[in-house]
C-alpha positions in Angstrom: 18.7 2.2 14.2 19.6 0.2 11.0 21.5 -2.6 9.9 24.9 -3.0 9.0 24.2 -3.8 5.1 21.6 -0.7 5.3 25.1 1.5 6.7 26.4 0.3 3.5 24.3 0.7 0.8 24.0 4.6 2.1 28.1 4.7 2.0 28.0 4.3 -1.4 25.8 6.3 -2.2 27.0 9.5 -0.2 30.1 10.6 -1.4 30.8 13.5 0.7 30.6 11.2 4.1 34.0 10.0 5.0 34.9 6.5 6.0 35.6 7.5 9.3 32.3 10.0 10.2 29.2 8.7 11.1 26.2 8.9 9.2 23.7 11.3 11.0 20.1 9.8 10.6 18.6 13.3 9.7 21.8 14.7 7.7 20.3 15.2 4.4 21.0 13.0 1.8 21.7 15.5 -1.0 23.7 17.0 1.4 26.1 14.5 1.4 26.4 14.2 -2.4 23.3 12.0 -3.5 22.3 12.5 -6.6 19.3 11.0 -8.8 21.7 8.6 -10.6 22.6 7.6 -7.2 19.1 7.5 -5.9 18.0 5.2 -8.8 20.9 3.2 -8.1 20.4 2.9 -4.5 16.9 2.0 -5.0 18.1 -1.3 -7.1 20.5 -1.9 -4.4 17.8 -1.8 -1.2 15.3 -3.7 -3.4 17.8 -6.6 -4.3 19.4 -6.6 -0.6 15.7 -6.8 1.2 13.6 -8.1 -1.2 11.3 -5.7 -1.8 9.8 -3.2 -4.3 9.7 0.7 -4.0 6.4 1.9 -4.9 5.8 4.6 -7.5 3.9 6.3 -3.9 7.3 6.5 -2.4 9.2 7.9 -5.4 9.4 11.0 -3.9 12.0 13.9 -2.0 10.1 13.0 1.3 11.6 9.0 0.9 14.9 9.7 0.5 15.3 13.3 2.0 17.5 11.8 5.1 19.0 8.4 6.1 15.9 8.0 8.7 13.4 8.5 6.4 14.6 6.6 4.3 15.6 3.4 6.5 11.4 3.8 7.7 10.3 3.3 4.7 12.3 0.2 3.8 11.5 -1.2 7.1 7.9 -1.1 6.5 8.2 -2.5 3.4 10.2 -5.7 4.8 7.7 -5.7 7.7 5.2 -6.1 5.1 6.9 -8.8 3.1 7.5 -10.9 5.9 
């Protein structure tokens, strides 16, 4: 569904995943210990890794509610910048 570099920006940011369970696309993310720190964070680590810029739009629960929702919407945003 994602990329490998995707899997690991979310592994940092998800405490309560262990190294050896898979990430469920529709687990949710403050479920596994994300936290707005970790969100803001996150965000400067997608951006830097793809090269693209969260809108103020997409600043919401809805974007990073789950690992699918949010892997969509950086899709479309390197879909956009390509």
């Amino acid at each position: 569904m994602w990329d490998d570099q995707f899997e690991d920006i979310m592994r940092r940011y998800v405490p309560f995943l262990d190294a050896d369970e898979p990430l469920d696309p529709d687990a949710g993310l403050r479920d596994l210990g994300l936290d707005s720190m970790g969100i803001i964070e996150m965000m400067g680590a997608l951006e830097a890794t793809y090269h693209v810029r969260f809108l103020d739009d997409m600043l919401n629960l809805h974007t990073f509610a789950t690992a699918r929702t949010l892997w969509l919407s950086v899709s479309k945003m390197v879909e956009t910048v390509s």
